[in-house]
N, C-alpha and C positions, 0 to 999 in steps of 0.2 A: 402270496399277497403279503406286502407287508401289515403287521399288525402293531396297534399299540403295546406297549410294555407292562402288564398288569397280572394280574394273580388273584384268583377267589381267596380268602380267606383260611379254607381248608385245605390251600395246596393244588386244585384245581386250577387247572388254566382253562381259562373260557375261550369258547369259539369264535368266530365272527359274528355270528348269530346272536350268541349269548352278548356279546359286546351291542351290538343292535339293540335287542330287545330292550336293554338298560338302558341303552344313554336315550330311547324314545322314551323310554319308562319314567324317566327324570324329567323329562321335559313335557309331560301333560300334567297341566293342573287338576285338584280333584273338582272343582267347577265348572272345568270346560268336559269331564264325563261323565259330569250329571252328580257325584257325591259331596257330601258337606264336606267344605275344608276344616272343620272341627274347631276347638278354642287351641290357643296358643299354637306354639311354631312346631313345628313337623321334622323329626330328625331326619327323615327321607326329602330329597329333592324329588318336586314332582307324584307318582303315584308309587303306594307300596307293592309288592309283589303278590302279597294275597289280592289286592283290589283288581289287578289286571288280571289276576286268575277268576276272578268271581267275576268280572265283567266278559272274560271270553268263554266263560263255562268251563273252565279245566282245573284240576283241583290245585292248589297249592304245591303241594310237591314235585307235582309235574312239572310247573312252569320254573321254579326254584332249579330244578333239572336244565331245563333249556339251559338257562344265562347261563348255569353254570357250566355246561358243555358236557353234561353226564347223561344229554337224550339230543341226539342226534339226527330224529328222523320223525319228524310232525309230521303229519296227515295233513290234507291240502284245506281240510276243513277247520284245524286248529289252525293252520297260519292266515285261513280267511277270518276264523272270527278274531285271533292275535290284533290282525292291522285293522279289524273296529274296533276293538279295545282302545289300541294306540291311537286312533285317531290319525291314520295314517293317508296319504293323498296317493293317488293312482301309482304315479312314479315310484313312490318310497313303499306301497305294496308290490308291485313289480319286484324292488331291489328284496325284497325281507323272502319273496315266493324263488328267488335265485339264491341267497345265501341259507335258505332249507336247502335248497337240491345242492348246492356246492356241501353241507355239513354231512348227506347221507354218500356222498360220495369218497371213496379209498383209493392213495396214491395217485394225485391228479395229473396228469401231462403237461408240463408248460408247453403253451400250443406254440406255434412260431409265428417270429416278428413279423407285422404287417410288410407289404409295399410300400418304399417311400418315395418311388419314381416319380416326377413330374411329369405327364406327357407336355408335347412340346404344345399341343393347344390352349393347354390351360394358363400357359405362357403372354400365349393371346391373347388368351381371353380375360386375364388380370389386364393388360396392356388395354385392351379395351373399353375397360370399365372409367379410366380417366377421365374430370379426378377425382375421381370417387377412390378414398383408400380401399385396398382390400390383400388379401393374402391366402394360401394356403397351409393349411394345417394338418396335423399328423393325429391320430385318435388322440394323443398321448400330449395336446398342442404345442409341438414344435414348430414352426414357421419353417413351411417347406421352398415356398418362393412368394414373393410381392412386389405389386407395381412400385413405384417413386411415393407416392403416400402411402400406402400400405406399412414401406419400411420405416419411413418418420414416425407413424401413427403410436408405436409404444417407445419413446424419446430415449435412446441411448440403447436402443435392446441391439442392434445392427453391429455397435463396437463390440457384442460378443463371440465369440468365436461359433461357425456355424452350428455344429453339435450342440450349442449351449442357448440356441434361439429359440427359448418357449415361453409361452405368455402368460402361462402360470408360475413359472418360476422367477417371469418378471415382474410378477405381481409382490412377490413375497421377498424376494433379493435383494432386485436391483434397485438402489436410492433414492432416483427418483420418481418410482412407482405412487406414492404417499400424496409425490405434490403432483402430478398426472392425473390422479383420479381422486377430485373432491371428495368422491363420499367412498374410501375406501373397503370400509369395513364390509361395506353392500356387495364392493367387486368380488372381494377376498373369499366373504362364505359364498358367492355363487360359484368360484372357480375350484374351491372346496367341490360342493356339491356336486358339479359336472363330474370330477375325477371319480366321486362317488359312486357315479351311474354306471359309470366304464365301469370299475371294479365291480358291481352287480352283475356283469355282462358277461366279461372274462376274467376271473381275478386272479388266476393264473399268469398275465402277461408280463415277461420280463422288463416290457417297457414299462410299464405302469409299476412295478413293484417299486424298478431304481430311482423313478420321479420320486415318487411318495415314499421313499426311504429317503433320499436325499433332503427332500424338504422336513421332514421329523426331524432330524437332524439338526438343521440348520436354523428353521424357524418355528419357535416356540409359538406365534401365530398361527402357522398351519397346523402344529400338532395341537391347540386347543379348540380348533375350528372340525380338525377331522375326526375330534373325538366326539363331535356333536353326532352323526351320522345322517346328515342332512342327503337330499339325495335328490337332483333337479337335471331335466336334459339342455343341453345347449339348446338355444332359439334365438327366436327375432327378440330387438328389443331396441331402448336408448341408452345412449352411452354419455355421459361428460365427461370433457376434458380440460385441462386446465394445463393445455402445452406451452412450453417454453419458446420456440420460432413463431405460434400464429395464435398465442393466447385462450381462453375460453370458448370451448364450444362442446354444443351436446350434438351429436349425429344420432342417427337411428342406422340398426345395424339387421342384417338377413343372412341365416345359415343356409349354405346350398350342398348337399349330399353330391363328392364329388365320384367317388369309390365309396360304398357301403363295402365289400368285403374289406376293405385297407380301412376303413373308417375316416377316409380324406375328407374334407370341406371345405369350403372355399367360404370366405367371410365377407361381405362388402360393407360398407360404409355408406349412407346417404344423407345428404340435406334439400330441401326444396333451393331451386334458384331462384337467385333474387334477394337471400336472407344474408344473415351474419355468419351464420354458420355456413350456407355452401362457401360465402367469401374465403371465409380461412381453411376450410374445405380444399380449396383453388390452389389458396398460398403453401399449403402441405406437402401439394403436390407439385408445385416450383420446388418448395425449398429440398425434398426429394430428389426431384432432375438435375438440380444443379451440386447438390453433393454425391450423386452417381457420376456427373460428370467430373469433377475433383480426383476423386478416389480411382478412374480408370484413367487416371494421368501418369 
């Protein structure tokens, strides 16, 4: 899994774990765990390392161990009181109860790459959702195939070459991602987050390593966003947009588990008919049909 580029101070390299525990560490107020924020400003962002240790019952030294990657094997009962300490939500204890068991483990296997096969129904079964945009997706979200709105839906992502059609990378790359989604900053750490959860799951996977090596790289956004270690699963939700062919609209969207072992899912798009939103909903899906039909000329 790729990691951020950091160092303890002693020459230690910290684990994933240890990377975890800190950047949640920084990020709880001592207010919101019940302790006086004290007078004046606080060299530590967030909770100090003794506090989280005296709120999960474990002594100082111990947890000092953790982050620093020099205790490698917590007991299920320090990592359940840890994510009270942290103040941690079901998800993001999930993710911190996996990268314990990823930390006690030696020489891991990169397991092998999912399925990226389409079956030909699910062909259909996009084709049938019109015009409700939708698409399929790869654990790793690659856009594996999409009706005529599906492909419009993230605006220019189609002129990239197929290997390089992911909606996380289109998030963070491609130009006009920024003017696509109003409230960007929203989209960005949840697509962060998603990738999160994968990597809590397998974080061995070579596909996931080269995404998230790729985007450290490239975007100073995602690597301040991943260093947050935020951790949320895809679902339903609403979406805004602010497309160039058929202007503002917010759809409401629904995750469909298409293959759980390949991690496939198929994503759809909705708005009530009759509204503004299905209208340019409609129009998407023309301006779709009619540059499919262009391009196979």
């Amino acid at each position: 899994m790729v990691n951020m580029p950091d160092q303890m101070p002693d020459g230690q390299a910290p684990t994933e774990l240890g990377r975890f525990l800190r950047a949640r560490r920084e990020g709880v107020r001592p207010q919101d765990a019940g302790l006086p924020s004290g007078i004046g400003s606080r060299r530590t962002p967030g909770l100090r390392r003794e506090e989280i240790a005296t709120l999960a019952g474990v002594s100082i030294d111990y947890y000092t161990r953790l982050e620093r990657g020099r205790e490698t094997r917590p007991s299920i009962a320090v990592v359940d009181a840890l994510a009270r300490a942290l103040r941690l939500e079901d998800e993001e204890h999930e993710y911190l109860q996996s990268l314990a068991a990823q930390a006690a483990r030696r020489a891991p296997v990169p397991p092998k790459p999912p399925s990226r096969a389409v079956r030909p129904a699910i062909g259909m079964l996009l084709e049938s959702l019109r015009p409700n945009p939708a698409y399929l997706l790869s654990r790793t979200y690659d856009v594996l195939a999409a009706n005529p709105g599906g492909a419009q839906l993230h605006y220019g992502l189609f002129e990239w070459p197929p290997r390089q059609r992911n909606t996380i990378r289109y998030t963070f790359l491609h130009p006009a991602a920024r003017d696509l989604f109003p409230e960007w900053e929203q989209k960005a750490r949840g697509c962060v987050a998603q990738l999160r959860a994968i990597a809590g799951r397998d974080p061995d996977a070579t596909d996931l390593a080269a995404l998230v090596g790729e985007l450290l790289v490239k975007s100073p956004d995602f690597g301040r966003l991943w260093g947050r270690y935020e951790v949320r699963r895809a679902g339903a939700g609403d979406q805004a947009f602010r497309h160039p062919l058929v202007g503002t609209m917010t759809l409401a969207h629904e995750t469909l588990d298409v293959s759980r072992a390949d991690g496939l899912r198929l994503i759809a798009y909705l708005a009530a008919p009759g509204t503004p939103d299905h209208d340019a909903m409609t129009l998407l899906d023309r301006a779709g049909t009619l540059n499919s039909a262009d391009t196979s000329r």
